[in-house]
Every structure is written in C-alpha cells, then in structure tokens.
PyMOL commands that place a pseudoatom at each C-alpha (Angstrom):
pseudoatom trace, name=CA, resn=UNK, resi=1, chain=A, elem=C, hetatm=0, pos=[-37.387, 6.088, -59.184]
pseudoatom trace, name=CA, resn=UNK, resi=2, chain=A, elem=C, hetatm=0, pos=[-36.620, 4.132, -61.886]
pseudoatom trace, name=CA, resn=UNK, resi=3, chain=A, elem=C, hetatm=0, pos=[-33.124, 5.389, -62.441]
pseudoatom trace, name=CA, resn=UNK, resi=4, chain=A, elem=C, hetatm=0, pos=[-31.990, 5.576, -58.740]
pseudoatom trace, name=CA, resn=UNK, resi=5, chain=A, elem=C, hetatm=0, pos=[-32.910, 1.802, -59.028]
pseudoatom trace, name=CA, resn=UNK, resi=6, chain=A, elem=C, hetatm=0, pos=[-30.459, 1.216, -62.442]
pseudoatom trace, name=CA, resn=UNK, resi=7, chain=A, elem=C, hetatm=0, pos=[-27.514, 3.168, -60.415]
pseudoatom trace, name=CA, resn=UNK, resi=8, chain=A, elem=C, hetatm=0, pos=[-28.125, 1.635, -56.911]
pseudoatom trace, name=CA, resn=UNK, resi=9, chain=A, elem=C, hetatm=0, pos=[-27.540, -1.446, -58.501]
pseudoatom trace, name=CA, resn=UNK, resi=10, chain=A, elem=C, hetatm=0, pos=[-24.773, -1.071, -60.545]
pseudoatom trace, name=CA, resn=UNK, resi=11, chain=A, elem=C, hetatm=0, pos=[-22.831, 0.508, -57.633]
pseudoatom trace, name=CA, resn=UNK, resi=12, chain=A, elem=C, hetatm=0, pos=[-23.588, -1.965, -55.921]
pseudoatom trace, name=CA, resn=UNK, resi=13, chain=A, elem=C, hetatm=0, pos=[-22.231, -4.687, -58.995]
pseudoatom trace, name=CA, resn=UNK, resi=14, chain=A, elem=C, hetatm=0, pos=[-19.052, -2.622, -59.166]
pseudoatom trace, name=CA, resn=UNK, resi=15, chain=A, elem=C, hetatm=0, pos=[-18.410, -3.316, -55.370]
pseudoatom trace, name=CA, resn=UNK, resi=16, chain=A, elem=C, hetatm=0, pos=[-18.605, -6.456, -55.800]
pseudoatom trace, name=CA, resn=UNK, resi=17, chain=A, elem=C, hetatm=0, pos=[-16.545, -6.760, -58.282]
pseudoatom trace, name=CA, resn=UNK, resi=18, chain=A, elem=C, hetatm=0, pos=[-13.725, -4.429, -56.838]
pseudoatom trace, name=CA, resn=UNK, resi=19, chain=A, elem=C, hetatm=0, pos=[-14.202, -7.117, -53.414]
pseudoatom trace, name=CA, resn=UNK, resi=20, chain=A, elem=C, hetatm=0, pos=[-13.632, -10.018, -55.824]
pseudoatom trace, name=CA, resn=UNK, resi=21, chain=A, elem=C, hetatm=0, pos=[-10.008, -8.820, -56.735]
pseudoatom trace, name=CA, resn=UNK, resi=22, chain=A, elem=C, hetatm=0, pos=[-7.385, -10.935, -55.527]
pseudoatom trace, name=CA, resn=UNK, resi=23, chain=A, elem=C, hetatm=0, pos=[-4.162, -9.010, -54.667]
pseudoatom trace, name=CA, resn=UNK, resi=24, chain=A, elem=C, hetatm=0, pos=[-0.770, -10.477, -56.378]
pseudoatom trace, name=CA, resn=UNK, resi=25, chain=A, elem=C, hetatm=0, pos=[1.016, -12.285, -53.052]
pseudoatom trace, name=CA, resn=UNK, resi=26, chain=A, elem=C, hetatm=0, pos=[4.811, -10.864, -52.410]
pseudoatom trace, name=CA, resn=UNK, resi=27, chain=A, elem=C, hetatm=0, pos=[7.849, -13.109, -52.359]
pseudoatom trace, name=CA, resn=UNK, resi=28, chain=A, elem=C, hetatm=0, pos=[8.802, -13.973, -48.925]
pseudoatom trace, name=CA, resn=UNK, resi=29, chain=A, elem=C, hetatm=0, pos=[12.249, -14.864, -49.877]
pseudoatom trace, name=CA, resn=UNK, resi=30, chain=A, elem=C, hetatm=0, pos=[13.700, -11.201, -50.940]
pseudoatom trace, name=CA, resn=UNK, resi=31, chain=A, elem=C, hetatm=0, pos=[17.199, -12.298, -51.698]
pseudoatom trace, name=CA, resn=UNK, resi=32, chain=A, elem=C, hetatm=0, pos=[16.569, -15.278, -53.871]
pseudoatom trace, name=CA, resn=UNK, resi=33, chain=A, elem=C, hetatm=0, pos=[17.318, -14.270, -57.455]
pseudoatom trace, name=CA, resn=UNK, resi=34, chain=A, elem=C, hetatm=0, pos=[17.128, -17.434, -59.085]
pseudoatom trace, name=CA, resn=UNK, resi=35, chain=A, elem=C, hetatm=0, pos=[14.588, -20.356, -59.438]
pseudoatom trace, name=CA, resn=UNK, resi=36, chain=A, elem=C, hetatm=0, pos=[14.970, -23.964, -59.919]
pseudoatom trace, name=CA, resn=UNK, resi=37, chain=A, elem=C, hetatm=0, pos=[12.228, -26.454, -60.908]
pseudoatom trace, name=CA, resn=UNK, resi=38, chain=A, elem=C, hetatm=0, pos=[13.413, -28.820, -58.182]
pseudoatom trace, name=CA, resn=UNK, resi=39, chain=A, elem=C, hetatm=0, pos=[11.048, -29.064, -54.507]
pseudoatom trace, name=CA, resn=UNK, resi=40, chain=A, elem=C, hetatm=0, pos=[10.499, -26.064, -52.976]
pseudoatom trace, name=CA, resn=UNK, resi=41, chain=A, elem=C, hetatm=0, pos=[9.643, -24.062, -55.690]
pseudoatom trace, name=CA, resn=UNK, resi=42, chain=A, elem=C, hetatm=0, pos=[5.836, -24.075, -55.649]
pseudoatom trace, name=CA, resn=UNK, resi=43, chain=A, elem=C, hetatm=0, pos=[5.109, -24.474, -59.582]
pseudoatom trace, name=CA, resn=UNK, resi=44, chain=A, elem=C, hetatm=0, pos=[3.696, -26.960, -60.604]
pseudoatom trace, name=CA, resn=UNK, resi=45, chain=A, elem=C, hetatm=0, pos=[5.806, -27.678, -63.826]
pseudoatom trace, name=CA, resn=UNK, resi=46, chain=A, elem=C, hetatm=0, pos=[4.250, -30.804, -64.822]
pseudoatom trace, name=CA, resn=UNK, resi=47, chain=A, elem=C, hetatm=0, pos=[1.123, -29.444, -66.191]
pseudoatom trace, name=CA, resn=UNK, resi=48, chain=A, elem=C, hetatm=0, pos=[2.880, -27.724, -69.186]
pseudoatom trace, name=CA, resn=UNK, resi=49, chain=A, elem=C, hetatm=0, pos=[1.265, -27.523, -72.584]
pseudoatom trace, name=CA, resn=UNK, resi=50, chain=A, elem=C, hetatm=0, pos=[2.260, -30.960, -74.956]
pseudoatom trace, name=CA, resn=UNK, resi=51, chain=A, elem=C, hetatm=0, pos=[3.087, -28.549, -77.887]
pseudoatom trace, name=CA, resn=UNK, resi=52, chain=A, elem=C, hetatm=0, pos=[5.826, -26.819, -75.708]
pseudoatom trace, name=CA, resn=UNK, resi=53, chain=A, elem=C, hetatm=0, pos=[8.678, -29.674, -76.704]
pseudoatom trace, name=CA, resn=UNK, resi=54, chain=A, elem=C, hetatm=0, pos=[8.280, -28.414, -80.344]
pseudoatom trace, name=CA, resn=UNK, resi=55, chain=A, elem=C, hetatm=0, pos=[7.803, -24.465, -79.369]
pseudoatom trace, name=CA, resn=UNK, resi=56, chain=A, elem=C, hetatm=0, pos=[11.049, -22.668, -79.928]
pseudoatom trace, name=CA, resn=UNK, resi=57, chain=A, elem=C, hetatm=0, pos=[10.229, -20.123, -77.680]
pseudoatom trace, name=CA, resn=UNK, resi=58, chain=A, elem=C, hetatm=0, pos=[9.109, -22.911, -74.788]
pseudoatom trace, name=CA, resn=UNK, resi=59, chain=A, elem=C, hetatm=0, pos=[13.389, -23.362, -74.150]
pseudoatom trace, name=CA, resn=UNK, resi=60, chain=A, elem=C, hetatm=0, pos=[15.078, -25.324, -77.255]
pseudoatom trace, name=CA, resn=UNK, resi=61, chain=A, elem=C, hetatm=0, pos=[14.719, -26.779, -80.512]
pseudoatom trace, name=CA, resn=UNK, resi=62, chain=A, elem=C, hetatm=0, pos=[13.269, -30.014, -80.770]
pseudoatom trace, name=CA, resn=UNK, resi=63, chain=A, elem=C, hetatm=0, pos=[16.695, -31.433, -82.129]
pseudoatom trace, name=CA, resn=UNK, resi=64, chain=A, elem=C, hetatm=0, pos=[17.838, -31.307, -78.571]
pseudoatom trace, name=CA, resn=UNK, resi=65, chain=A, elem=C, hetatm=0, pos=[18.200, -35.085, -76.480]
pseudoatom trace, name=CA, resn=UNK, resi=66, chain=A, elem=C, hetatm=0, pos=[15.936, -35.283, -73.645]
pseudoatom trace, name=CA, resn=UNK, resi=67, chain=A, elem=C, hetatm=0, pos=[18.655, -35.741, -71.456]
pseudoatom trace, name=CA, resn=UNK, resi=68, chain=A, elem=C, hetatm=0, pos=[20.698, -33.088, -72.485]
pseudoatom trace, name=CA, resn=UNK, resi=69, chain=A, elem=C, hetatm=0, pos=[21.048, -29.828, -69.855]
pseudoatom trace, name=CA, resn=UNK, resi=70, chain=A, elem=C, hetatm=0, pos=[23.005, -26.883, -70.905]
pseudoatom trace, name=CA, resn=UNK, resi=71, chain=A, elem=C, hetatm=0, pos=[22.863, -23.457, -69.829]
pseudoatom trace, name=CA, resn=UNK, resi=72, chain=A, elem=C, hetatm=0, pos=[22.239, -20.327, -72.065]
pseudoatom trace, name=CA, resn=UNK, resi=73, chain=A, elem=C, hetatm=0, pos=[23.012, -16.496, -70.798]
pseudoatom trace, name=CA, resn=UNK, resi=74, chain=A, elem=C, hetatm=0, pos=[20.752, -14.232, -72.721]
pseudoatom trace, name=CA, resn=UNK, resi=75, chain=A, elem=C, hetatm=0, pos=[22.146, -10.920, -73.338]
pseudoatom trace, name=CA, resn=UNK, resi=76, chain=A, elem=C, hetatm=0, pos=[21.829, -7.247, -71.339]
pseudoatom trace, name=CA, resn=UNK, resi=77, chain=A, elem=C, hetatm=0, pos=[18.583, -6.088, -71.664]
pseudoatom trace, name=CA, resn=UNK, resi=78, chain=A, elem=C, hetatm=0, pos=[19.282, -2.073, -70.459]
pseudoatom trace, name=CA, resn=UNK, resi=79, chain=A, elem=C, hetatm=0, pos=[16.498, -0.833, -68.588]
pseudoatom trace, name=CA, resn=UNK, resi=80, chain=A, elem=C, hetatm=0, pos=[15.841, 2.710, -67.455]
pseudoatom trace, name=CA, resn=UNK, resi=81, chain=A, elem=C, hetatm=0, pos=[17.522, 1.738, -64.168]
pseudoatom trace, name=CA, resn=UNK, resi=82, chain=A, elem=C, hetatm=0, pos=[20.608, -0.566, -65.373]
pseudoatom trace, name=CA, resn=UNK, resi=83, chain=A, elem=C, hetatm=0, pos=[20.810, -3.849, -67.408]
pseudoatom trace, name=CA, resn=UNK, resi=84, chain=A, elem=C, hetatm=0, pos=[19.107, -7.115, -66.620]
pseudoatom trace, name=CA, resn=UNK, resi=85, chain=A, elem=C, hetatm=0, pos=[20.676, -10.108, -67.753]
pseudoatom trace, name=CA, resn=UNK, resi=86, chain=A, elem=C, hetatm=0, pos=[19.197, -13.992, -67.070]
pseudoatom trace, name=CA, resn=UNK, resi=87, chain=A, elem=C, hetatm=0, pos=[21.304, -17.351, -67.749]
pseudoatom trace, name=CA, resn=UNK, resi=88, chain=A, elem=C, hetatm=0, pos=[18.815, -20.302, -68.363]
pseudoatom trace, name=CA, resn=UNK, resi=89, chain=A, elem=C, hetatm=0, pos=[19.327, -23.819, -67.870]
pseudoatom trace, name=CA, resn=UNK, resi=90, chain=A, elem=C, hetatm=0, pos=[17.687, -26.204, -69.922]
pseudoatom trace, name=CA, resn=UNK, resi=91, chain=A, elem=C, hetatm=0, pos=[17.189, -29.885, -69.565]
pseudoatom trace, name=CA, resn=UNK, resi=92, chain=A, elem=C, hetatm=0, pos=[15.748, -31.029, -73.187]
pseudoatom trace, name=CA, resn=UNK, resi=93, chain=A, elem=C, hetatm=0, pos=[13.412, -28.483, -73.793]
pseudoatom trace, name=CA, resn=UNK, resi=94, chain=A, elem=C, hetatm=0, pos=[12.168, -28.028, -70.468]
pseudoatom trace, name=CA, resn=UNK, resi=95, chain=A, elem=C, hetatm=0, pos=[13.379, -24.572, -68.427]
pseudoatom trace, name=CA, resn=UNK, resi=96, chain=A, elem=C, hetatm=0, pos=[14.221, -26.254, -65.527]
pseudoatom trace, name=CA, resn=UNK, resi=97, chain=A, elem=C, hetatm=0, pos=[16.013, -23.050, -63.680]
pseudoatom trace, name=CA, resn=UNK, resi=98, chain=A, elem=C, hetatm=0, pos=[16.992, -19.514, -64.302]
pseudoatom trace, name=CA, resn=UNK, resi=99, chain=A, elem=C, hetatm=0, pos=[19.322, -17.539, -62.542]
pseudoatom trace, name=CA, resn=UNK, resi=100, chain=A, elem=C, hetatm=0, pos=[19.502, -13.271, -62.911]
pseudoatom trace, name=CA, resn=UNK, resi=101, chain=A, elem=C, hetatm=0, pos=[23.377, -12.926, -63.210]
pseudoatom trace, name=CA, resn=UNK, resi=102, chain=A, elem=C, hetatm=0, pos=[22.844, -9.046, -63.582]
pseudoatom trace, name=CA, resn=UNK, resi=103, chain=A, elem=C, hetatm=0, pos=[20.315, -6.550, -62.558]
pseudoatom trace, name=CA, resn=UNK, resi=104, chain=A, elem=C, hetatm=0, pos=[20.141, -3.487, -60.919]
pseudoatom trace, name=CA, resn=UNK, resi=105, chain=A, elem=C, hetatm=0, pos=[21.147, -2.780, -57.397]
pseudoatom trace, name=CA, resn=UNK, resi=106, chain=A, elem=C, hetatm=0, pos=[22.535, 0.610, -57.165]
pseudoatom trace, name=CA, resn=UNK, resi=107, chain=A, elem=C, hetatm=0, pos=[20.182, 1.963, -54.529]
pseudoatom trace, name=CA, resn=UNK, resi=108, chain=A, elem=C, hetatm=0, pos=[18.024, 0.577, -51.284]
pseudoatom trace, name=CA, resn=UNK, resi=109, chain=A, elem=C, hetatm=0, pos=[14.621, 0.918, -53.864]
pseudoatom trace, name=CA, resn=UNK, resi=110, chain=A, elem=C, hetatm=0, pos=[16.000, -1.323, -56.591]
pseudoatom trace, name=CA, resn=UNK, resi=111, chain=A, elem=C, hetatm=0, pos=[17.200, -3.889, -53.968]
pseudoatom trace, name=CA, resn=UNK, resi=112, chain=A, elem=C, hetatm=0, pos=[13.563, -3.744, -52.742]
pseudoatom trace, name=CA, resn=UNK, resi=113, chain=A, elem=C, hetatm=0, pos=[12.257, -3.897, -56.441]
pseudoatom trace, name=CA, resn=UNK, resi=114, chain=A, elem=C, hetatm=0, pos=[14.159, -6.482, -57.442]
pseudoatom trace, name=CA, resn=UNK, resi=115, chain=A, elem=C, hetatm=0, pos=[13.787, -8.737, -54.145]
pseudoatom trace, name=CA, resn=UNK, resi=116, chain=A, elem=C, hetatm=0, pos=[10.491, -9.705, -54.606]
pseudoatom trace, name=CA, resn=UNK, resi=117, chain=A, elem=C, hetatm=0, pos=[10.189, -8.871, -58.600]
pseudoatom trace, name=CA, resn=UNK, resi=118, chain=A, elem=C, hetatm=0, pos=[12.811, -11.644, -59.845]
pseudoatom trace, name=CA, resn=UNK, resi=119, chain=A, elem=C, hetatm=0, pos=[11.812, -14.663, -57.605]
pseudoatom trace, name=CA, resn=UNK, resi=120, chain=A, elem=C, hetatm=0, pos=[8.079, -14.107, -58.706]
pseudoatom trace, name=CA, resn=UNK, resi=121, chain=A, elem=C, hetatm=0, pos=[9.534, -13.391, -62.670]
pseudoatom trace, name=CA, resn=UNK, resi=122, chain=A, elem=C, hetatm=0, pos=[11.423, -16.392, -62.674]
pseudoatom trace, name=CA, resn=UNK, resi=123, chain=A, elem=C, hetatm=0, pos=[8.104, -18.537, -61.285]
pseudoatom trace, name=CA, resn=UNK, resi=124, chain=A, elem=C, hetatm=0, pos=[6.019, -17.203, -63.679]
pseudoatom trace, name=CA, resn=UNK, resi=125, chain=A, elem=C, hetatm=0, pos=[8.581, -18.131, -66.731]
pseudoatom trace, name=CA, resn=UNK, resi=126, chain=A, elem=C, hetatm=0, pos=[9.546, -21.791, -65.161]
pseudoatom trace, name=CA, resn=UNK, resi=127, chain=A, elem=C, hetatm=0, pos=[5.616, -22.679, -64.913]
pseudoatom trace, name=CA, resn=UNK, resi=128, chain=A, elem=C, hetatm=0, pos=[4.792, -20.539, -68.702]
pseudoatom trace, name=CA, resn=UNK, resi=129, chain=A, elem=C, hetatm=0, pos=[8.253, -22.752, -69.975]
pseudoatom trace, name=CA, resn=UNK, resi=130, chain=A, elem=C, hetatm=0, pos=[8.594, -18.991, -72.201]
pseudoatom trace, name=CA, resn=UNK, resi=131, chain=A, elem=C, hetatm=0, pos=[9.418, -15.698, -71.977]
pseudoatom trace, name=CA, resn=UNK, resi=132, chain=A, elem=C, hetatm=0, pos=[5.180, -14.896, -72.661]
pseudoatom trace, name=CA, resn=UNK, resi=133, chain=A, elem=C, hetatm=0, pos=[4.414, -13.937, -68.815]
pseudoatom trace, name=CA, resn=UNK, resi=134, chain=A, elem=C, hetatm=0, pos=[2.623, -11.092, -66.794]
pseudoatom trace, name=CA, resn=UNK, resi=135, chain=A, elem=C, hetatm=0, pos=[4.778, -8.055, -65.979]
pseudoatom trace, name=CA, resn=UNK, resi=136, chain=A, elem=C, hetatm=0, pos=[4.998, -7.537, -61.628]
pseudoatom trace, name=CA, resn=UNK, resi=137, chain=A, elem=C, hetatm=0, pos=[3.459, -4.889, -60.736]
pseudoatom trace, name=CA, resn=UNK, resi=138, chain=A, elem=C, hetatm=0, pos=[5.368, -1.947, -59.541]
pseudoatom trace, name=CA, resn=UNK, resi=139, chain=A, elem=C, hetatm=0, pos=[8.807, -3.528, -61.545]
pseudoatom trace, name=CA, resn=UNK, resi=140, chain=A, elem=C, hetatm=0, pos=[7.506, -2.805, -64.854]
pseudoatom trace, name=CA, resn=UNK, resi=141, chain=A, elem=C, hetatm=0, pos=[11.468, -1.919, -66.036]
pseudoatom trace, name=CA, resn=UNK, resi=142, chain=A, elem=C, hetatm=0, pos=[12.457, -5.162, -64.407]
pseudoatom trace, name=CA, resn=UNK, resi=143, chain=A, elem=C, hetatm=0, pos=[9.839, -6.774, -65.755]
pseudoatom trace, name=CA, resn=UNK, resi=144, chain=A, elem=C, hetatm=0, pos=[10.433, -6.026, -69.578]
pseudoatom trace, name=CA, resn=UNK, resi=145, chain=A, elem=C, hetatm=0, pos=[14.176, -6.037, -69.306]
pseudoatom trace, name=CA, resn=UNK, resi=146, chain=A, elem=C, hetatm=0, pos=[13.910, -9.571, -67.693]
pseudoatom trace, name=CA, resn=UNK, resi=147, chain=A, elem=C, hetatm=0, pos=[11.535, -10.990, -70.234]
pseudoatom trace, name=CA, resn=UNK, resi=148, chain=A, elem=C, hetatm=0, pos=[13.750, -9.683, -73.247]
pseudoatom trace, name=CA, resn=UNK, resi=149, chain=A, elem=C, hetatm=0, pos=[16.920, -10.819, -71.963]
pseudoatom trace, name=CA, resn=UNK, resi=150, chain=A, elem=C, hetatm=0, pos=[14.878, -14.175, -71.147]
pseudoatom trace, name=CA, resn=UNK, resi=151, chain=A, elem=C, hetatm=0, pos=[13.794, -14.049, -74.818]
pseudoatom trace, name=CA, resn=UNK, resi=152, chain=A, elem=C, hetatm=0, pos=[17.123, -13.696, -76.086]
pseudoatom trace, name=CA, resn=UNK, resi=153, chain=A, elem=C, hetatm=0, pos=[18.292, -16.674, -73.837]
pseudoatom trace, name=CA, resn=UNK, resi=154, chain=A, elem=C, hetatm=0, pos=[15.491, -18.914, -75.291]
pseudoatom trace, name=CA, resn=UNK, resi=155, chain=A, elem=C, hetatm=0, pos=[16.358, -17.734, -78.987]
pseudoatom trace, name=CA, resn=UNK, resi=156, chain=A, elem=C, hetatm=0, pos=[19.463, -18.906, -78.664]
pseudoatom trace, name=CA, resn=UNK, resi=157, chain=A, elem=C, hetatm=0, pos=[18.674, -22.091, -77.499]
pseudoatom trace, name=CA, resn=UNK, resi=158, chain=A, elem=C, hetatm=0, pos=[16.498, -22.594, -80.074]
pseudoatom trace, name=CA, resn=UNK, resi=159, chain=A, elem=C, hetatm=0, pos=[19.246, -22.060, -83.067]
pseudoatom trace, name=CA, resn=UNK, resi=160, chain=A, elem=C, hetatm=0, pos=[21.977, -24.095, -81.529]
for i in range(1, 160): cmd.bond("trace and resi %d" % i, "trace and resi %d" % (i + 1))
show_as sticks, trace
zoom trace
C-alpha cells in the first residue's frame, strides 16, 4: 500500500511538472532576418547588466565614444547546411541591431528553419548584448553557426 502511495504521487508530481512547461513561441514575421533595437522589436534592451559597457564580449571595448555607431561583419561560420554570416551594428557598446547577410537557403526546409530561427536569434543576442544565448530549438546548425559568427563580430569590435 505503501508503495502504490510513493508512485501515485510522484506520477502525479511529474504531470505537473510536464503541464508547467511553457512552449518556446514562433516568430510571426518569417522573412525578417535582421533585428533592430528601435520600437517594434519587443526586447526590452534597457534592463541590460551595468558591467556590459566594460564586457568585451557585450559589443566593444570600453575605449569606444558613446556616440559612436559602426558596423562589424563577423566572419562565415560553415554549418552542416551552408555558412552563416551576421554584420553587427554597434552604437558605443550597446548591440543596437544585427543583420544575417548570409545563411542558408538552398531548399524550402532551410527557408522554413531559418524564418523563424534568425528573428528569434537575433532577439535573444540584442536583449543578452553577447553572443552567450540559448540555441532554437529545431535550428541547432543555425543556431551555433550564428552565435560563432556573432562571436567573431563582437571580437572584433572589441580589438579595434
């Protein structure tokens, strides 16, 4: 009795916790490939760490003006499916908008991939102000090719 008791319960713990799950919410925008930090956006870039102005990997070095925006392409990251490829835009030290100048789009299921992959990839990186962000599910590839190239991007930044 007393075991059908223990199990009962933790099935029923484990529902609940499988219930409790939020799923990850598609982009509804499929062709947008690039995200600025302007309206519209729905990140919320103003609650960014204070330490991120003297983070390298946040966007720049902290030699760079306030004022000053510049852009930075980050090289070819090759994936299993093709290369991915990001060009960030900086304004200080703040990422302020990244465009995906190359990625792959050879077939209908990387066009689907990468519809609703980069938009979310290029929230997640505006509101983390770094390359350090989750991977989408389902564009793992995309994912890791993005976030290297992005990388590279910020690396340069940093040393000039």
């Amino acid at each position: 009795m007393r075991r059908a008791v223990v199990a009962s319960s933790a099935t029923v713990a484990g529902i609940v916790l499988l219930l409790s799950l939020k799923p990850h919410e598609a982009a509804t925008t499929p062709a947008a490939v690039s995200s600025g930090g302007g309206s519209g956006t729905g990140t919320d870039t103003g609650a960014q760490n204070p330490s991120d102005a003297t983070n390298p990997s946040a966007g720049a070095s902290g030699a760079a003006a306030a004022g000053t925006t510049r852009t930075v392409t980050g090289s070819a990251a090759d994936t299993r499916f093709g290369p991915i490829q990001v060009k960030v835009t900086l304004d200080g030290t703040k990422i302020t908008k990244i465009d995906v100048v190359e990625y792959p789009s050879h077939d209908h299921r990387d066009q689907e991939i990468n519809s609703y992959a980069l938009p979310l990839l290029n929230q997640e990186a505006i509101a983390a102000q770094s390359a350090h962000i989750d991977v989408v599910s389902g564009a793992t590839f995309t994912s890791q090719g993005y976030t290297t190239s992005l990388q590279s991007a910020l690396d340069q930044a940093a040393a000039g």
